[in-house]
BADRENDREN-25860 format. One record per residue (C-alpha): residue in one letter; residue number from 0; x, y, z. Coordinates in Angstrom, 1 decimal. Layout:
<atoms>
A, NUM, X, Y, Z;
...
</atoms>
This chain:
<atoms>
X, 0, -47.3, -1.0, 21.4;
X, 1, -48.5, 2.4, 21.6;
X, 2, -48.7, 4.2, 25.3;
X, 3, -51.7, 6.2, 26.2;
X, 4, -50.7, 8.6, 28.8;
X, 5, -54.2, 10.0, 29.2;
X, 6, -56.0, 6.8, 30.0;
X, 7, -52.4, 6.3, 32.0;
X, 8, -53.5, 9.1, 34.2;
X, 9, -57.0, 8.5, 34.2;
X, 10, -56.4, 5.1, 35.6;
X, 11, -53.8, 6.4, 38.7;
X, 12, -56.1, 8.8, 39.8;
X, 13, -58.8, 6.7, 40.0;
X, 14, -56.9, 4.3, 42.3;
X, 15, -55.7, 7.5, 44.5;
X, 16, -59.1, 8.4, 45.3;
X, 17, -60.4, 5.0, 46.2;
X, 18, -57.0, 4.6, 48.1;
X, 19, -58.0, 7.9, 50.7;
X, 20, -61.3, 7.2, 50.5;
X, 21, -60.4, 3.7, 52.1;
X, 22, -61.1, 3.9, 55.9;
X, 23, -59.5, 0.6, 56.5;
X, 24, -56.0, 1.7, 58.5;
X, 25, -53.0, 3.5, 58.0;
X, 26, -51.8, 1.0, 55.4;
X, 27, -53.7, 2.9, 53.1;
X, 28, -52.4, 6.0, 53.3;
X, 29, -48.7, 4.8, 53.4;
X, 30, -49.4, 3.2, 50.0;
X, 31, -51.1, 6.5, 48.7;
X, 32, -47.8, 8.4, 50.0;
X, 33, -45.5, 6.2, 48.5;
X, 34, -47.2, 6.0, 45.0;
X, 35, -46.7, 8.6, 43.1;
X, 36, -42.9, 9.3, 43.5;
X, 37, -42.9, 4.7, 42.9;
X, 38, -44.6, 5.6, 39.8;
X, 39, -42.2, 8.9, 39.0;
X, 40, -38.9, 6.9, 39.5;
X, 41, -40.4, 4.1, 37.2;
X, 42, -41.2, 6.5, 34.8;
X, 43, -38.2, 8.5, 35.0;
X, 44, -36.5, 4.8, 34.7;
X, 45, -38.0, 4.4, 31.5;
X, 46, -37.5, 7.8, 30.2;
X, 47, -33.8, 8.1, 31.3;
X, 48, -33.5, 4.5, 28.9;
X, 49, -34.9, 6.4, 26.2;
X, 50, -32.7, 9.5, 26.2;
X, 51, -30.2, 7.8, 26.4;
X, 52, -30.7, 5.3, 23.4;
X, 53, -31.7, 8.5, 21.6;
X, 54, -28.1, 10.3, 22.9;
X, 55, -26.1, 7.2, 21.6;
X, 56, -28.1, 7.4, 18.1;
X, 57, -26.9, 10.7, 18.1;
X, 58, -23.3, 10.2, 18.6;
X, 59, -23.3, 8.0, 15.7;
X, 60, -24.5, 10.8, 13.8;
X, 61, -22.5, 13.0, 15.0;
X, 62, -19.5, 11.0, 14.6;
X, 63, -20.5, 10.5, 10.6;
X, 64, -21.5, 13.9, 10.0;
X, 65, -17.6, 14.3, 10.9;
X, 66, -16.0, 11.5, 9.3;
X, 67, -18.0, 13.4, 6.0;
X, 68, -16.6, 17.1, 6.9;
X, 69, -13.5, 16.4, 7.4;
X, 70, -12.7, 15.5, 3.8;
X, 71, -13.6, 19.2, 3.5;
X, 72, -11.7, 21.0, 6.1;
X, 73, -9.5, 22.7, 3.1;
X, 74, -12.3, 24.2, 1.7;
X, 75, -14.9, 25.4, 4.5;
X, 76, -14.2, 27.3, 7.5;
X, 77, -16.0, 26.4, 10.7;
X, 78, -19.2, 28.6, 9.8;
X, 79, -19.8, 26.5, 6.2;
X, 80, -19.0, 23.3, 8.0;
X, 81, -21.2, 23.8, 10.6;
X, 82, -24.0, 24.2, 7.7;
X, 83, -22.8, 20.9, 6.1;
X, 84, -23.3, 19.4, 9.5;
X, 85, -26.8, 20.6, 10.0;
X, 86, -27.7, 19.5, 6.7;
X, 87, -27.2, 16.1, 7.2;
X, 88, -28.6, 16.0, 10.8;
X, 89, -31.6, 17.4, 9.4;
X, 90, -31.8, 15.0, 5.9;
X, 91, -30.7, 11.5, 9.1;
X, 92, -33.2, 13.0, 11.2;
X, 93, -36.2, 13.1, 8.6;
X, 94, -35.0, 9.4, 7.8;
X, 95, -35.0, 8.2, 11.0;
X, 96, -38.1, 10.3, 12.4;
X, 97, -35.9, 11.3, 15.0;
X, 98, -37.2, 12.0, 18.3;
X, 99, -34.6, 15.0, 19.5;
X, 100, -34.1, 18.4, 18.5;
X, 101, -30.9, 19.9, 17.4;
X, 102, -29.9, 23.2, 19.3;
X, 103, -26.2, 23.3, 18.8;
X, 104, -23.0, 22.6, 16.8;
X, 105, -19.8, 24.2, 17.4;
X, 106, -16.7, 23.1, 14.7;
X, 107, -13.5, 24.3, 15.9;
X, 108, -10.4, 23.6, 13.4;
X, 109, -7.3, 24.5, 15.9;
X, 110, -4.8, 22.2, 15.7;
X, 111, -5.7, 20.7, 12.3;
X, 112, -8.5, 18.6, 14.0;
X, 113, -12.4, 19.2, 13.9;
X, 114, -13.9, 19.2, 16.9;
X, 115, -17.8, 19.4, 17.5;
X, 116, -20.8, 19.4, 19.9;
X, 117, -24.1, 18.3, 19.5;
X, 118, -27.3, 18.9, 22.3;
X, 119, -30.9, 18.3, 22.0;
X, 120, -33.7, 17.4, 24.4;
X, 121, -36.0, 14.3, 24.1;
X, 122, -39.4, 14.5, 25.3;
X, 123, -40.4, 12.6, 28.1;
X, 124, -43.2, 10.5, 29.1;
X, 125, -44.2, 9.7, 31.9;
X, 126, -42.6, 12.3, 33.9;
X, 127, -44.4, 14.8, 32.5;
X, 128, -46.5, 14.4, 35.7;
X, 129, -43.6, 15.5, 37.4;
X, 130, -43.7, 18.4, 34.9;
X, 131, -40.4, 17.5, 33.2;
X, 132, -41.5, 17.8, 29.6;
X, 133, -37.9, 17.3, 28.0;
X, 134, -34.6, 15.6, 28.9;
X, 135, -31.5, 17.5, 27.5;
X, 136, -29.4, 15.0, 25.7;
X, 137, -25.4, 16.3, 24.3;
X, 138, -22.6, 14.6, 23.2;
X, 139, -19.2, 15.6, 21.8;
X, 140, -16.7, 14.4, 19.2;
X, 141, -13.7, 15.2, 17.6;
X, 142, -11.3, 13.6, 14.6;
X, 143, -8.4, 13.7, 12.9;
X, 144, -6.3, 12.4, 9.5;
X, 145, -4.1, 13.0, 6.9;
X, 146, -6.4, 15.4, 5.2;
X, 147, -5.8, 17.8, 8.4;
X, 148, -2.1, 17.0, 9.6;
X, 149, 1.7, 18.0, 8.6;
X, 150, 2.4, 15.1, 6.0;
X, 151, 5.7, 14.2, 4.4;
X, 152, 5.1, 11.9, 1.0;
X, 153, 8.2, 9.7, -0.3;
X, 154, 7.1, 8.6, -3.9;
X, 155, 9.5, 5.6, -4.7;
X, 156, 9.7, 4.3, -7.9;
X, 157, 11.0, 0.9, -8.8;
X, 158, 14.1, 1.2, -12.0;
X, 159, 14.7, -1.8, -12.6;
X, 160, 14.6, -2.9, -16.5;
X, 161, 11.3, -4.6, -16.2;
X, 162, 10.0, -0.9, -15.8;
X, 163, 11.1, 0.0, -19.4;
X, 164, 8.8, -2.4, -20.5;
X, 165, 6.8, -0.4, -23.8;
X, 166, 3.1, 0.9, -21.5;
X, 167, 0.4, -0.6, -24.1;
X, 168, 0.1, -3.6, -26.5;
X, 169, 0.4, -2.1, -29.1;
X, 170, 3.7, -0.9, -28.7;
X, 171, 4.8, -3.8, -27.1;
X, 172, 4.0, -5.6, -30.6;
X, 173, 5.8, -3.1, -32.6;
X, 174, 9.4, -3.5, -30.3;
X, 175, 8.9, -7.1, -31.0;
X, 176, 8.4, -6.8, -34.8;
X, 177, 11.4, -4.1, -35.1;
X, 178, 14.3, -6.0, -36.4;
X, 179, 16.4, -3.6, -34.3;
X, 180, 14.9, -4.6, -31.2;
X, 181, 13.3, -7.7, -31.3;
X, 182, 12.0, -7.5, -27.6;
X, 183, 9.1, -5.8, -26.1;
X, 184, 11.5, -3.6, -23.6;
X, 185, 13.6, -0.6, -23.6;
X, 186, 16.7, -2.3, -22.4;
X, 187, 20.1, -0.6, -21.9;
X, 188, 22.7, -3.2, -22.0;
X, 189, 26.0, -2.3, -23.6;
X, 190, 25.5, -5.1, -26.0;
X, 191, 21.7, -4.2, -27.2;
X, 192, 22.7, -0.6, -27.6;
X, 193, 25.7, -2.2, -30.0;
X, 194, 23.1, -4.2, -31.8;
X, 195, 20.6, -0.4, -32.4;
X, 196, 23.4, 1.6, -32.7;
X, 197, 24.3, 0.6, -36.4;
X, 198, 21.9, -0.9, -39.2;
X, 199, 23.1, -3.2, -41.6;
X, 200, 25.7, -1.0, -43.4;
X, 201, 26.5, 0.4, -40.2;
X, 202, 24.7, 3.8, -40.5;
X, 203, 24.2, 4.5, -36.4;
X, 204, 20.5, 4.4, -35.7;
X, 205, 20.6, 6.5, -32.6;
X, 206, 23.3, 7.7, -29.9;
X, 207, 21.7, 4.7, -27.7;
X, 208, 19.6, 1.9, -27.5;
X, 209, 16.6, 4.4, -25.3;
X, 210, 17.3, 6.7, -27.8;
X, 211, 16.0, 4.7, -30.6;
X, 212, 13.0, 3.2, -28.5;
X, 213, 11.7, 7.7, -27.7;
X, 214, 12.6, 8.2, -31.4;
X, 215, 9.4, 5.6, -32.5;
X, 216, 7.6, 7.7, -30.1;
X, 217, 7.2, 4.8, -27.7;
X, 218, 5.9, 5.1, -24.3;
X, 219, 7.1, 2.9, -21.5;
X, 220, 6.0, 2.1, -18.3;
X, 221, 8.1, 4.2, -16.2;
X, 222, 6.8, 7.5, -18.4;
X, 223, 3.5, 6.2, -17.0;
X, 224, 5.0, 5.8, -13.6;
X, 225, 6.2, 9.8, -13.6;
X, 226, 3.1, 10.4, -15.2;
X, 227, 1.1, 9.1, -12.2;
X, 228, 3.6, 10.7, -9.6;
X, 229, 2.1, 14.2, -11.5;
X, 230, -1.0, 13.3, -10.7;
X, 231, 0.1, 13.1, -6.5;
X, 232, 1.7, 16.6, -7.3;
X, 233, -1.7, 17.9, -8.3;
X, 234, -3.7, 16.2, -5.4;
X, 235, -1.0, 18.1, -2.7;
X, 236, -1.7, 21.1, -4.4;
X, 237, -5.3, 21.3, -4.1;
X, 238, -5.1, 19.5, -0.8;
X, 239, -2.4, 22.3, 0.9;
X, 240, -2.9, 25.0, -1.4;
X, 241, -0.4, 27.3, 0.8;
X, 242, 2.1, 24.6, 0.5;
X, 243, 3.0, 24.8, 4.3;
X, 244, 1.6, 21.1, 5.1;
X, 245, 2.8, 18.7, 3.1;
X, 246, 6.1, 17.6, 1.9;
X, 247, 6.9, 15.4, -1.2;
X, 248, 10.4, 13.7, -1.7;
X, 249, 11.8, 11.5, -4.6;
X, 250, 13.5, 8.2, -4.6;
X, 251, 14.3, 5.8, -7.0;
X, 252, 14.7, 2.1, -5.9;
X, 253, 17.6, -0.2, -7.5;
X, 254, 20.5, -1.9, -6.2;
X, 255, 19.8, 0.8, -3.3;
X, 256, 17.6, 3.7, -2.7;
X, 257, 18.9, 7.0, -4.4;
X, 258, 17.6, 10.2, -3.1;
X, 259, 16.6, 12.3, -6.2;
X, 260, 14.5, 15.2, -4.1;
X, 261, 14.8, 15.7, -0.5;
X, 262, 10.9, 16.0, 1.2;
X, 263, 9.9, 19.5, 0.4;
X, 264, 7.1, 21.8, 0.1;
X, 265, 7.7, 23.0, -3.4;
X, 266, 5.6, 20.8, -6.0;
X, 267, 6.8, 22.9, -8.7;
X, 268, 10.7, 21.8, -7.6;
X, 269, 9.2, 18.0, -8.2;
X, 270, 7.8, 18.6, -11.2;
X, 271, 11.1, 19.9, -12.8;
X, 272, 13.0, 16.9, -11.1;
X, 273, 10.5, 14.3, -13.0;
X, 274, 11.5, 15.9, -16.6;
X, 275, 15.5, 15.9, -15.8;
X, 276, 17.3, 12.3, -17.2;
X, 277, 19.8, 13.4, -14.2;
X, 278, 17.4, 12.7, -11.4;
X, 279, 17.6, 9.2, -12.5;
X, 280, 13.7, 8.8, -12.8;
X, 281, 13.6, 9.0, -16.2;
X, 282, 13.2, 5.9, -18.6;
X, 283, 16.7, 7.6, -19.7;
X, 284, 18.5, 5.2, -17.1;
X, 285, 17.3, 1.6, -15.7;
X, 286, 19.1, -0.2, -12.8;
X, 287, 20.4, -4.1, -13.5;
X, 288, 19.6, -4.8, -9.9;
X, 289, 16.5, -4.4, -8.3;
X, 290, 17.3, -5.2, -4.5;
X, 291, 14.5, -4.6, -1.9;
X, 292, 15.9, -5.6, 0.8;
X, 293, 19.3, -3.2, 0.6;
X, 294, 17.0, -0.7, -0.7;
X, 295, 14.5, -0.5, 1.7;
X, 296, 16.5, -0.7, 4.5;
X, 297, 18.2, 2.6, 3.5;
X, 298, 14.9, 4.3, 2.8;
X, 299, 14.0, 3.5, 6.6;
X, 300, 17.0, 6.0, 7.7;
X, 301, 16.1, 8.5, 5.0;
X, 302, 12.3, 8.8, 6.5;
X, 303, 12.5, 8.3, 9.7;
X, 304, 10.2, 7.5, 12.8;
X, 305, 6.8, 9.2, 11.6;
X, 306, 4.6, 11.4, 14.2;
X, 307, 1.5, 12.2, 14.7;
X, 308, 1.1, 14.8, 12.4;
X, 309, 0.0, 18.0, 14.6;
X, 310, 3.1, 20.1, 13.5;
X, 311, 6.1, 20.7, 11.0;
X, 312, 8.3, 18.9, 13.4;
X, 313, 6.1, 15.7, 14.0;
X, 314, 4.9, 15.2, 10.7;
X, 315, 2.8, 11.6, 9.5;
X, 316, 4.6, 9.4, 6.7;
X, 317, 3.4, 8.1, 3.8;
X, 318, 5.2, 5.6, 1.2;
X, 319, 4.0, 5.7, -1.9;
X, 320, 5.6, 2.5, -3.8;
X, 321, 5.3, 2.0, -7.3;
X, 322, 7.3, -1.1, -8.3;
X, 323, 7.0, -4.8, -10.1;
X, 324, 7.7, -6.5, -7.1;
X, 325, 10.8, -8.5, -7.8;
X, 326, 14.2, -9.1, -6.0;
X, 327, 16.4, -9.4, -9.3;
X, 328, 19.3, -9.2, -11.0;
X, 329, 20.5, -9.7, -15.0;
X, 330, 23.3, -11.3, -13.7;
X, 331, 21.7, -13.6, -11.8;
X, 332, 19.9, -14.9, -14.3;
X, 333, 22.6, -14.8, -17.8;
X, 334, 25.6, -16.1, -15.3;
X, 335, 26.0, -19.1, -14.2;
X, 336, 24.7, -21.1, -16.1;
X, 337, 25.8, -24.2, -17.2;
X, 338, 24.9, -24.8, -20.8;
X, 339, 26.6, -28.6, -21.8;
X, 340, 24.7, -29.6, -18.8;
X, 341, 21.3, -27.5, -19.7;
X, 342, 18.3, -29.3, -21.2;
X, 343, 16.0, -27.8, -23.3;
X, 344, 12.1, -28.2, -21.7;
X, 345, 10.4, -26.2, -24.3;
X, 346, 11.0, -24.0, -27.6;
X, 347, 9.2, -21.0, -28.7;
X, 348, 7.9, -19.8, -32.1;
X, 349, 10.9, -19.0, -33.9;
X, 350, 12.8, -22.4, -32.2;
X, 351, 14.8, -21.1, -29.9;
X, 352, 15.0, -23.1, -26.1;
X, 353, 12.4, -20.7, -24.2;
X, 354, 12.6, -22.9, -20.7;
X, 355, 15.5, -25.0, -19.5;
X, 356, 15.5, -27.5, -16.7;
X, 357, 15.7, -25.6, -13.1;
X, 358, 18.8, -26.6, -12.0;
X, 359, 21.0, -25.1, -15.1;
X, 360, 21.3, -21.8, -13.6;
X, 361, 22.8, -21.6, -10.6;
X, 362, 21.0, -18.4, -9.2;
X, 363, 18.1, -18.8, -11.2;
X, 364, 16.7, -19.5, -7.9;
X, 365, 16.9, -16.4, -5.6;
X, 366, 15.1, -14.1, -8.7;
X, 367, 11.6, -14.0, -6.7;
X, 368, 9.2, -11.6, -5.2;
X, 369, 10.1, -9.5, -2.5;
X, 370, 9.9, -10.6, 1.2;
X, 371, 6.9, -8.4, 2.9;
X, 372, 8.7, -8.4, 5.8;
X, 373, 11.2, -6.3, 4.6;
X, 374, 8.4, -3.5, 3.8;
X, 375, 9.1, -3.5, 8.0;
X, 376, 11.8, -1.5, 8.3;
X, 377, 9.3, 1.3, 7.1;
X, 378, 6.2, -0.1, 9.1;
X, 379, 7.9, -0.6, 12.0;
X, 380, 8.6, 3.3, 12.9;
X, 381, 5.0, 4.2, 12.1;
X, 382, 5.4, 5.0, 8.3;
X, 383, 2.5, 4.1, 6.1;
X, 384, 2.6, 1.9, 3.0;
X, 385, 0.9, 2.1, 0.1;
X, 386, 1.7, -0.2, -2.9;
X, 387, 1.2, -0.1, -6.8;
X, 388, 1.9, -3.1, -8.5;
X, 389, 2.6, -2.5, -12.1;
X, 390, 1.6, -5.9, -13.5;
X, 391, 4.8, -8.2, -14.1;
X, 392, 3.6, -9.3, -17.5;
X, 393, 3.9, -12.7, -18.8;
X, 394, 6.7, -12.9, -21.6;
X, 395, 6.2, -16.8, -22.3;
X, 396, 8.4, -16.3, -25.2;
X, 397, 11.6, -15.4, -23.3;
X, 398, 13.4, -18.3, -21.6;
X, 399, 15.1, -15.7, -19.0;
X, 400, 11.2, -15.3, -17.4;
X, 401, 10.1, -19.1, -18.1;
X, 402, 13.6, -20.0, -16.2;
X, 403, 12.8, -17.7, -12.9;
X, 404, 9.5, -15.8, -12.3;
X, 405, 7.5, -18.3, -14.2;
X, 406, 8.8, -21.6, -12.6;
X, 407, 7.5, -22.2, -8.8;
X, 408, 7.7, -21.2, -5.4;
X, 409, 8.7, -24.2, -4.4;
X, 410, 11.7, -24.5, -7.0;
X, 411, 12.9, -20.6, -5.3;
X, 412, 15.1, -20.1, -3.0;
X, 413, 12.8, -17.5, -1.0;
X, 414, 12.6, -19.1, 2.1;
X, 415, 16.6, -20.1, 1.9;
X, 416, 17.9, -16.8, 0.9;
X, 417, 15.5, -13.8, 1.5;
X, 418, 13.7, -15.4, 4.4;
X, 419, 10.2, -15.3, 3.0;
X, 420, 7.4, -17.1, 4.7;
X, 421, 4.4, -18.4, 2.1;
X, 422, 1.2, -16.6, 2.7;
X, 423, -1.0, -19.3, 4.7;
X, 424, -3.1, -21.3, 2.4;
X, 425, -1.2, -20.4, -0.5;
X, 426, 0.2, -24.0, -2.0;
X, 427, 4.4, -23.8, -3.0;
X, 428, 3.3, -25.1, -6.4;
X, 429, 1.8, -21.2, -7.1;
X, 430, 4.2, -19.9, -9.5;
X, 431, 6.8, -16.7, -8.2;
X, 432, 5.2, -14.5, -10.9;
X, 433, 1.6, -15.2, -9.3;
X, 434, 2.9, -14.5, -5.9;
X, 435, 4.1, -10.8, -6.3;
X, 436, 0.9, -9.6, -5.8;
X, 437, 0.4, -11.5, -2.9;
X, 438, 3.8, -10.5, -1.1;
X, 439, 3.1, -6.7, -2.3;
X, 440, -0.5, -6.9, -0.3;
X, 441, 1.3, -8.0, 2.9;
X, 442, 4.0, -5.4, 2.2;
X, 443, 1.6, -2.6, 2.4;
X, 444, 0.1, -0.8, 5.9;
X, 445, -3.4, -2.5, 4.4;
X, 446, -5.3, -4.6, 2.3;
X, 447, -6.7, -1.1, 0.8;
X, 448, -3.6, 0.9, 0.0;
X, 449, -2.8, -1.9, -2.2;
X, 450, -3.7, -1.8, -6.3;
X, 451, -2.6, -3.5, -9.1;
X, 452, -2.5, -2.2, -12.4;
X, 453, -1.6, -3.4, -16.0;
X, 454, -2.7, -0.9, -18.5;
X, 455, -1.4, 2.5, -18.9;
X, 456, -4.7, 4.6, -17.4;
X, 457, -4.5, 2.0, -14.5;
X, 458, -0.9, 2.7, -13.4;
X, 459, -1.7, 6.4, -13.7;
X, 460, -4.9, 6.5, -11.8;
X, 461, -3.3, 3.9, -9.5;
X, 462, -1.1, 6.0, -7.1;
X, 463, -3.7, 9.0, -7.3;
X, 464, -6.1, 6.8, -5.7;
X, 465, -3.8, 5.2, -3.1;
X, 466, -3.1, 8.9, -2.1;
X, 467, -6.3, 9.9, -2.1;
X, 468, -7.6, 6.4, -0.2;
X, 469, -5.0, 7.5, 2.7;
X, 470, -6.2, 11.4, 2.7;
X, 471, -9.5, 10.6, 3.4;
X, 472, -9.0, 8.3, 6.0;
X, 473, -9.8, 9.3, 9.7;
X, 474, -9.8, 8.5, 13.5;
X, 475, -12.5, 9.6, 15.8;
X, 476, -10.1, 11.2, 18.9;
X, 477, -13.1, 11.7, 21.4;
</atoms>
C-alpha cells in the first residue's frame, strides 16, 4: 500500500480550517489544539517502528559483514577491512533497496578482536511536518575466534598397527600377493620380521620386516597421516606468519600418550620431528596397544584447562585427532583362546578358518570402538576436539577382524568393560566396525570437526580442513 503524504496533507489542512472556522463552542478549538501534535506522535509512532526495523536489518549486516572479515584479519589492517566492509554494505544494500545511508565504520583490531560501528539515518514520514526529515539509526558489533586468538594445537596421531596399513589399493594388493608378506599391513611383530628377514635359502631380505615394506616403495597410512599433519604446519604459517600466536605440539597415542614435541611456536622444529623414526611418529615404529582411555586421560594433564585466547598466557586449545578409533590390543585378540573348544563358522579363499564362534577367545570381547566419553577428559576443561577417522577397512579375509570388529555390539563387552553407552536409536545388532564412526562423532566438540576418510588424498585433506573449519569459526561478543 503506497502512502501519499501530499494528499495526507492536503486532507489535514482541510479539516483545520473547517475546524476554526466552526463557530459552534470551544470544543472546537480544543480539538484543533490537540490535533496536530495527536497526529505528530502517531506519525512519529510509525516512523520510530520503521527506524528501528531498518536499525535491526542493519545489525544483521553488520554482524555478517564481520563474521566475513574476520577470516581476514591476517591480511588487512583496519583501513582495507573497513573497505571490504563497505563493499558489502553497498553490494546488501543495492539487494535489498535499502532505505538507510551508511556514514560510518570504524574496525579496531586491539586485542585480536574486530570491533565495528555502523550509523545511518532513515527518512521519515510523516514527521516531516514536524520538519524531522531523517532518523539517525547506529548500531555496534564486535567478534572474536580462533583466526584472531593465542592458539595452542596438539596433533595426536593414533600408532597402533592398523595405522601401517599400505594407503591405496593398489598397494594393499601387492602386500597381499608378496609371498614375504602375505598381508596388506606393515606389521612389526618379532615373528613376521623372522618370516622377511630371510628368503628361502636364507639370504636376509631386509634388517626388518618395515624395512622390506619402504624398500617396495610402499606408502602406508601413517606416511599419509604425517603427510596431512604438514599440511596444518603450512596453514599455521600463513595464518601467524610472525609465529608469536600459535603453538603446535606432537603426541602419539598407544598404550599411552607419548609427548614427541612440546607446543611451540617453531613450525620448522615440527617439521624435522615428523621426518625422525626417533620421534616415534614414523611408520618406523607401531604400538601393539592402542588404549584410549589411558591415553587420553594423560593427554588431559599434558594440555590443560584452555582459555580464552586473548594472550600467550590464556591461550584456546585445539585437539586435532587422527586415529582408527579402536580400543585394542594383539594380545587380546591371539591369547586366550581356546582352540579344542573353537569352531570354525566360516573359511576364506585359500581354506583357512576366517571366523570362529564368539565365545573362543576370551577377550575377543573388549576389542571395540572407543567410549566418547572418554574424549571428556579433554572436553571437559574447555579444549576443542576435532576427529579424523581414517577408515577401519574391512579385511573379511582375516579371522582376527571377523572374530572382534566385525562381530556385534551386542556380542562386545563395551558397556561391561569400557562403560560405553549405545548412541540412541542405534540397534546392538550394528556391528563394532560400523560403530567407530559413530563413537568418533560424539567424541568430537561437534558434529562438524568430525571427517572420515579412506583414501590417501582424503586423510591428507582431512585434518587441513578440520583445522581450517575451527579457524574460521567465530562468536559475535557485542
Amino acid at each position: 500500500m503506497h502512502f501519499d503524504l501530499g494528499l495526507f496533507r492536503q486532507l489535514i489542512t482541510g479539516r483545520m480550517a473547517n475546524i476554526v472556522r466552526d463557530k459552534g463552542g470551544n470544543v472546537a478549538l480544543t480539538v484543533a489544539i490537540c490535533m496536530v501534535p495527536m497526529l505528530l506522535a502517531v506519525g512519529a509512532g510509525l516512523d520510530y517502528t520503521r527506524a528501528y526495523n531498518i536499525q535491526s536489518r542493519m545489525q544483521s549486516d553488520l554482524d555478517a559483514a564481520l563474521v566475513a572479515a574476520i577470516k581476514e584479519i591476517d591480511d588487512y589492517d583496519e583501513d582495507a577491512i573497513v573497505e571490504k566492509m563497505k563493499e558489502w554494505f553497498d553490494a546488501q544494500s543495492e539487494k535489498q533497496n535499502a532505505t538507510y545511508d551508511l556514514t560510518d565504520i570504524k574496525v579496531d583490531k586491539t586485542g585480536h578482536t574486530i570491533t565495528a560501528s555502523a550509523s545511518g539515518t532513515v527518512p521519515t514520514t510523516v514527521m516531516t511536518l514536524a520538519d524531522i526529515k531523517t532518523v539517525p539509526v547506529g548500531v555496534v558489533s564486535a567478534i572474536e575466534g580462533p583466526a584472531t586468538s593465542y592458539l595452542e594445537v596438539y596433533i595426536v596421531i593414533d600408532k597402533s598397527p592398523s595405522m601401517l596399513l599400505a594407503a591405496t589399493s593398489e598397494d594393499q594388493l601387492m602386500l597381499r600377493a608378496d609371498p614375504n608378506i602375505r598381508c596388506e599391513f606393515a606389521c612389526h611383530s618379532t615373528e613376521d620380521s623372522e618370516k622377511v628377514r630371510k628368503n628361502m635359502t636364507g639370504s636376509v631380505l631386509a634388517p626388518s620386516y618395515y624395512a622390506y615394506i619402504e624398500s617396495l616403495g610402499v606408502k602406508l597410512r601413517t606416511d599419509v597421516a604425517l603427510d596431512a599433519v604438514e599440511e596444518v604446519l603450512d596453514m599455521i604459517d600463513a595464518a601467524d606468519e610472525d609465529h608469536a600466536r600459535i603453538k603446535v605440539g606432537l603426541y602419539s597415542l598407544g598404550d599411552t600418550i607419548t609427548e614427541a614435541l612440546a607446543p611451540t611456536y617453531s613450525t620448522s622444529t615440527a617439521r624435522k620431528k615428523l621426518s625422525d623414526d626417533a620421534s616415534g611418529l614414523t611408520s618406523a615404529t607401531s604400538t601393539s596397544t592402542t588404549d584410549f582411555k589411558t591415553s587420553l586421560k594423560a593427554l588431559q594433564k599434558k594440555v590443560g584447562t584452555a582459555g580464552d585466547g586473548t594472550s600467550a598466557a590464556s591461550p584456546l586449545k585445539l585437539v586435532l585427532l587422527l586415529t582408527d578409533g579402536v580400543q585394542s590390543s594383539r594380545n587380546w585378540v591371539i591369547n586366550n583362546v581356546d582352540w579344542k573348544k573353537a569352531k570354525c563358522l566360516q573359511t576364506n579363499s585359500v581354506g583357512n578358518c576366517s571366523r570362529h564362534t564368539s565365545n573362543s577367545g576370551k577377550n575377543w570381547g573388549i576389542v571395540a570402538p572407543l567410549n566418547p566419553d572418554w574424549c571428556g577428559y579433554l572436553k571437559n576443561d574447555d579444549a576443542t576436539v576435532a576427529v579424523l577417522y581414517t577408515e577401519y577397512l574391512a579385511i573379511p579375509e582375516d579371522w582376527g577382524y571377523n572374530d572382534t570388529l566385525d562381530d556385534t555390539m551386542a556380542k562386545s563387552r563395551w558397556t561391561s568393560t569400557w562403560g560405553g553407552t549405545l548412541h540412541s536409536g542405534v540397534s546392538s545388532s550394528t556391528t563394532r566396525h560400523d560403530y567407530i564412526p559413530i563413537a568418533l562423532q560424539d567424541c568430537a566438540s561437534s558434529s562438524d570437526l568430525f571427517i572420515s576418510a579412506a583414501s590417501e588424498d582424503e586423510i591428507t585433506a582431512g585434518l587441513s580442513t578440520l583445522f581450517n573449519q575451527y579457524l574460521t569459526s567465530v562468536r559475535l561478543t557485542q
